[in-house]
C-alpha distance (Angstrom), angle and dihedral (degrees) to the residues before:
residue distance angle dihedral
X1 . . .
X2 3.81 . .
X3 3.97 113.3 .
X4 4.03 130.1 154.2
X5 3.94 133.2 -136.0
X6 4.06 122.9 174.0
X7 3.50 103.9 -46.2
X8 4.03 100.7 -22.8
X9 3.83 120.3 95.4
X10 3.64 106.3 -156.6
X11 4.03 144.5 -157.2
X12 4.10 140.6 173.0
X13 3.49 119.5 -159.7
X14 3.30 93.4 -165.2
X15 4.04 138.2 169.6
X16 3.74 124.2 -164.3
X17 3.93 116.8 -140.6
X18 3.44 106.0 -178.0
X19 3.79 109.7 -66.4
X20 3.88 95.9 -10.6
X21 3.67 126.7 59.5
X22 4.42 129.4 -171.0
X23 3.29 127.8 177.8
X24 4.14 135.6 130.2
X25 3.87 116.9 -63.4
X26 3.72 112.6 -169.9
X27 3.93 139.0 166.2
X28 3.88 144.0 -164.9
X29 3.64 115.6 -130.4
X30 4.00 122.5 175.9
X31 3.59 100.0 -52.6
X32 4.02 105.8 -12.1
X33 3.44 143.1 70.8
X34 4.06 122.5 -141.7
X35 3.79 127.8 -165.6
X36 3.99 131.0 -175.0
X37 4.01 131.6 179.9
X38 3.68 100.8 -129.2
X39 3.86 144.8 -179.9
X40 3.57 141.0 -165.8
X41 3.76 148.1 140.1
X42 3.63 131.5 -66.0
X43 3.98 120.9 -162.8
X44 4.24 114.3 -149.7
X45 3.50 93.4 -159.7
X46 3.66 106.4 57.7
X47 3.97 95.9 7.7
X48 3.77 98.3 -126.6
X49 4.03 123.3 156.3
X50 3.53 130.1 -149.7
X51 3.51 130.2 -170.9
X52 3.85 120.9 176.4
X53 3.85 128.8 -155.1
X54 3.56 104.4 13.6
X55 4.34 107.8 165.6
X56 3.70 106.1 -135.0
X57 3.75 120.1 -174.6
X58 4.17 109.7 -113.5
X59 3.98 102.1 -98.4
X60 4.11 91.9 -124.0
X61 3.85 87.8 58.4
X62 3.85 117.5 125.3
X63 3.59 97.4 -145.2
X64 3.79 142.4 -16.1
X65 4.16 85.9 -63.7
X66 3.63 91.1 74.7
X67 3.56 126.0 115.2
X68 4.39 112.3 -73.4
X69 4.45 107.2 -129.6
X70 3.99 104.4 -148.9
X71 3.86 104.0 -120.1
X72 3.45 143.0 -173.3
X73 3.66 122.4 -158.2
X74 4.36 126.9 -145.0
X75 3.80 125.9 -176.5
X76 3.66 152.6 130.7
X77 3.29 134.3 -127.7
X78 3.60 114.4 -132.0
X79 4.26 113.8 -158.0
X80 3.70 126.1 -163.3
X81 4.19 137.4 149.7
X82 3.62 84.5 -92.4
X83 3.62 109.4 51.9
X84 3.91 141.3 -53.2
X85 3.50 134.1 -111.4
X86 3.88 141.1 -167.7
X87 3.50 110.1 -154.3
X88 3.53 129.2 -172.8
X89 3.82 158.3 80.5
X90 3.63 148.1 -72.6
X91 3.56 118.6 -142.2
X92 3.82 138.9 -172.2
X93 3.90 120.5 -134.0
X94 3.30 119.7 -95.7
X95 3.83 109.7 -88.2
X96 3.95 88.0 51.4
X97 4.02 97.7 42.6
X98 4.09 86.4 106.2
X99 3.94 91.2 50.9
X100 3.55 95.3 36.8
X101 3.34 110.1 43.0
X102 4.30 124.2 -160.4
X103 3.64 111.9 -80.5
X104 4.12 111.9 -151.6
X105 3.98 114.3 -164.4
X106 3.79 131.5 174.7
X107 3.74 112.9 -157.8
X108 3.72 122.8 -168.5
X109 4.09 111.5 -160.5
X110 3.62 115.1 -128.7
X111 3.77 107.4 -141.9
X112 4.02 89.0 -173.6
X113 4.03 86.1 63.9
X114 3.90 90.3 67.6
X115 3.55 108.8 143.9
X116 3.93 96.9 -5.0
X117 3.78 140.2 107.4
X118 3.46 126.1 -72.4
X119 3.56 119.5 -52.0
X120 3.75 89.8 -138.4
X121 3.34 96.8 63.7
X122 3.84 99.5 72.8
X123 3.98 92.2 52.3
X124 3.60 114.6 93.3
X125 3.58 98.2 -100.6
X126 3.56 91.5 44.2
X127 4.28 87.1 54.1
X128 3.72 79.5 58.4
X129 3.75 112.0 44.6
X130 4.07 98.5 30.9
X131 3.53 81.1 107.2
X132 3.94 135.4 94.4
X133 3.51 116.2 -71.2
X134 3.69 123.5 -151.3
X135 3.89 94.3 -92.4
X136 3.78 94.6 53.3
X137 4.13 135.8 78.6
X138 3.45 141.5 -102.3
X139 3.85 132.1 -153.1
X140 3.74 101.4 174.1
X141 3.63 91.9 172.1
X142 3.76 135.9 42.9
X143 3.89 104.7 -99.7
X144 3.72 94.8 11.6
X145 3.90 121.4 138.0
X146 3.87 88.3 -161.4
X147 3.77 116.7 146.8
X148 4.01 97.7 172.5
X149 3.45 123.1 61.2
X150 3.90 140.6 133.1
X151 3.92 113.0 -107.1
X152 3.66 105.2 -163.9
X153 4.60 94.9 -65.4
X154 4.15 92.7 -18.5
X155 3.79 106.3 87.1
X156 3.86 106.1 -163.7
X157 3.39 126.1 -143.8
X158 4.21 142.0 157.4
X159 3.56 117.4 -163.1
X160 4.23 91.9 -168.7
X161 4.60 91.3 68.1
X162 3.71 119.4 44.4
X163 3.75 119.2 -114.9
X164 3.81 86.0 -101.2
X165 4.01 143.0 16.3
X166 3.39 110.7 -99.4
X167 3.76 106.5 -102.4
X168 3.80 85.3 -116.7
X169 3.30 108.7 35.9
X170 3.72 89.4 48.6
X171 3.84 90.8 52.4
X172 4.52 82.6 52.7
X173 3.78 90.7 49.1
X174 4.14 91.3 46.1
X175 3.77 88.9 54.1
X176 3.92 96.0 46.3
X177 3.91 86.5 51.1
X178 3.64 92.4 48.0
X179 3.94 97.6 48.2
X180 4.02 83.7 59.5
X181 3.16 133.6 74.6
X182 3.71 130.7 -89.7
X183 3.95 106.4 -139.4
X184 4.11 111.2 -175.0
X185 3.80 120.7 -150.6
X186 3.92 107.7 166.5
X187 3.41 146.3 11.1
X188 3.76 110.9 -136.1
X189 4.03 121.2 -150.7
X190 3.93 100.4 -157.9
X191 4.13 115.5 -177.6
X192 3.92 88.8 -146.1
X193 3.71 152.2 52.5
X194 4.28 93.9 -129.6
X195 3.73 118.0 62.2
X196 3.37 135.4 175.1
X197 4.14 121.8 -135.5
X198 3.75 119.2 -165.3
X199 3.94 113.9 -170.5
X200 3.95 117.6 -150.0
X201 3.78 128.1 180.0
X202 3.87 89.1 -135.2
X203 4.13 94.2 -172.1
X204 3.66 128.6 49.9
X205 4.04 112.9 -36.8
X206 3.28 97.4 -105.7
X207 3.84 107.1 156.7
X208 3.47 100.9 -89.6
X209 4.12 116.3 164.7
X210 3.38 125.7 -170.5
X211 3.87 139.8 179.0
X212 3.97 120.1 -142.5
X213 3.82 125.2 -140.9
X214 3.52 126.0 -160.1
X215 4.07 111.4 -152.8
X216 3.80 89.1 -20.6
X217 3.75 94.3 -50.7
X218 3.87 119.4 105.8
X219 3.69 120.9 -113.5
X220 3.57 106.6 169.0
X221 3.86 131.7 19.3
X222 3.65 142.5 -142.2
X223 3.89 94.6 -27.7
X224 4.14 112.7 164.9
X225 3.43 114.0 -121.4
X226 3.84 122.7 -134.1
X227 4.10 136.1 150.8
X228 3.78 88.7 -80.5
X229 3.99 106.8 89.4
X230 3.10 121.4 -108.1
X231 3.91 108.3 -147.0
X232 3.63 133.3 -154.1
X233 4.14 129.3 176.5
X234 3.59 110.6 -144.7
X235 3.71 131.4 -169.7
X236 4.05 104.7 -162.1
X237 3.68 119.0 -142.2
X238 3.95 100.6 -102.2
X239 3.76 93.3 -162.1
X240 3.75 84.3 73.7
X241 3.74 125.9 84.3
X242 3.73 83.7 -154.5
X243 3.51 141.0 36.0
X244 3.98 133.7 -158.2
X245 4.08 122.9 -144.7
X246 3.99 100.3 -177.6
X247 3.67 131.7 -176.6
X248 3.93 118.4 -154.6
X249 4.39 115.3 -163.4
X250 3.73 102.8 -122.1
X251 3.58 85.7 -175.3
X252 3.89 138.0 -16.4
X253 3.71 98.3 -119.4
X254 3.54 121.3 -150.3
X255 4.56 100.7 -42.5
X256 3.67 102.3 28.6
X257 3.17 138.5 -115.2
X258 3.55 107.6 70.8
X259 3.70 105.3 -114.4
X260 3.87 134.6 -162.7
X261 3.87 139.5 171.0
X262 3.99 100.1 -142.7
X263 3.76 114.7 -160.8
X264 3.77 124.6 -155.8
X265 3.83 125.5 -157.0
X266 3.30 135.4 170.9
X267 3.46 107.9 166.1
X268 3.83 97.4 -89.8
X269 3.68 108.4 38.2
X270 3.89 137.0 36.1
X271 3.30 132.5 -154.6
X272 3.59 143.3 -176.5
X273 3.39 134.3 -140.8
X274 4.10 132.6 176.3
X275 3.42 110.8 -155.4
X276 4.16 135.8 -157.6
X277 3.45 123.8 -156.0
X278 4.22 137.4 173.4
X279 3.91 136.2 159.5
X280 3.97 90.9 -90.1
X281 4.25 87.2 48.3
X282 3.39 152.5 59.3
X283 3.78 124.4 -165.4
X284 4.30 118.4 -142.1
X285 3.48 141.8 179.3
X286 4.16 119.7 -158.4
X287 3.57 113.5 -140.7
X288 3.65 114.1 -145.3
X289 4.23 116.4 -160.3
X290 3.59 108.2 -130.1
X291 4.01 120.1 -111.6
X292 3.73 108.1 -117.0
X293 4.26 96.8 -132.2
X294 4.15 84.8 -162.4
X295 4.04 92.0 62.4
X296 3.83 112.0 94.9
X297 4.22 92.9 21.3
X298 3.66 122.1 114.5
C-alpha cells in the first residue's frame, strides 16, 4: 500500500491474523529509507488498525540523523470492487503533539504487488533510495567481510564491525558454526545476482545477537537484533547453483530461541522467511538463481 504525507512516502506490508496483524512498515524521508517489523490490532467489526510505537523521523529533519517522534498509528481499511484503502493517521502522545505534529495518510492496496517487493521501490524516489544507506552492509564480493564500500554516490560504512573478521577470530566463529547444526527452511528462487537481506527481531526485543554467514563464510558479526532492519547488500556467488544465507545465535536473549523474520529482495520478488535459532543450531535459507525460460529460444 503506497500512500504520501509531507515529505514521507509510506507503505505497510501488512498480514491480518485474526484480530492482530504484523508485518514491515517503512518510509522514505529526504534522503533515507526506514523500515520496522511491527504489530498491532485489527477490529472485524468496524475494520480499524492500530499500530503502537512506530519511530518516525521529526519532519524538519535534514536527513535520517534527525531526531525519531514516538507515534502511534489509527485507521481503517475501507474495501470495495474497485480497490481498498487504509486510511488514517499517526499521532504523537500528548506531551509531544506540538513537536510531533498529526500525520494523515491514504493508502490504496495494490493487489497486483502480491508476493513482490516493495511497492516503493518502483516510484521515483524509491529508484533513488533502494540503495544502502549509511546504517546498512555491504558484501560486494562472495565471501567478503567488507563493511565499506562505494554503492554507485552512497559510500557505506559501520563504525560498530571492523572492515574485516579478524583472521582468527573468523577461523573461531567458522568452527562454532560448523559444530551446529544446519537446519533448512526454504528454498529461495531469486531473479538476480544482488539481494538485499533485512534482519528483524519479529518477537519481543529481547537482546538477541546474531552473526550472518554467507555460504559458510561469515559476513557480519554479533549484530543485536531489534524491529529496526538491519540491512545487508549481497552479491551471490553466480558460479553456484545454490546459495546459503545463514543465521548463527550469538546469544538467546531474554525468551530463547533466538528468533528473526529474514526478508529477501531482489528487486522483483520478496520473500519472507521466520527464522529459529539456539547454541546447538543454525537457521538457513538456499537461494536458488532463477532459469531464464527466454535463453536457448529463437
Amino acid at each position: 500500500m503506497p500512500g504520501s504525507s509531507n515529505n514521507y512516502l509510506t507503505e505497510f506490508i501488512l498480514k491480518q491474523k485474526g484480530d492482530e496483524v504484523e508485518g514491515i512498515f517503512g518510509y522514505y524521508f529526504k534522503d533515507s529509507y526506514q523500515s520496522f517489523f511491527v504489530r498491532g490490532t485489527y477490529d472485524t467489526k468496524t475494520r480499524e488498525v492500530y499500530i503502537d510505537k512506530l519511530p518516525v523521523l521529526f519532519h524538519l529533519s535534514s536527513g535520517a540523523n534527525g531526531i525519531e517522534c514516538p507515534m502511534h498509528f489509527q485507521g481503517v481499511l475501507m474495501v470495495s470492487q474497485v480497490k481498498s484503502l487504509l486510511r488514517g493517521y499517526f499521532y504523537s502522545e500528548e506531551k509531544y503533539k506540538y513537536t510531533c505534529p498529526e500525520l494523515r495518510i491514504n493508502l490504496q492496496m495494490d493487489v497486483s504487488e502480491t508476493g513482490q517487493d516493495s511497492i516503493l521501490k518502483n516510484t521515483v524516489t524509491g529508484k533513488k533510495f533502494w540503495k544502502p544507506q549509511l546504517e546498512d552492509f555491504v558484501v560486494n564480493r562472495p565471501g567478503d567481510s567488507i563493511t565499506q564500500v562505494m554503492t554507485q554516490d552512497v559510500t557505506v560504512s559501520n563504525e560498530s564491525v571492523p572492515a574485516n573478521i579478524n583472521p582468527e577470530s573468523e577461523k573461531k566463529l567458522i568452527e562454532k558454526f560448523s559444530k551446529r547444526k544446519n537446519t533448512y527452511s526454504k528454498v529461495l528462487e531469486i531473479e538476480s545476482d544482488s539481494i538485499r537481506v533485512s534482519f528483524y527481531d519479529n518477537g519481543d526485543i529481547d537482546g538477541d545477537s546474531i552473526s550472518v554467514f554467507l555460504n559458510k563464510k561469515p559476513i557480519l558479526t554479533k549484530q543485536e537484533l531489534t524491529s529496526r532492519a538491519l540491512n545487508l547488500y549481497l552479491s551471490l556467488d553466480s558460479m553456484k547453483e545454490i546459495n546459503e544465507i545463514s543465521m548463527l545465535a550469538e546469544n538467546l536473549g531474554k525468551y530463547p530461541p533466538n528468533t528473526a523474520l529474514m526478508v529477501v529482495s531482489d528487486g522483483t520478488n520478496r520473500y519472507e522467511v521466520y527464522l529459529s535459532s539456539s547454541l546447538t543450531q543454525n537457521a538457513s535459507v538456499r537461494l536458488k538463481r532463477k532459469k531464464d525460460k527466454t535463453v536457448g529460444k529463437r
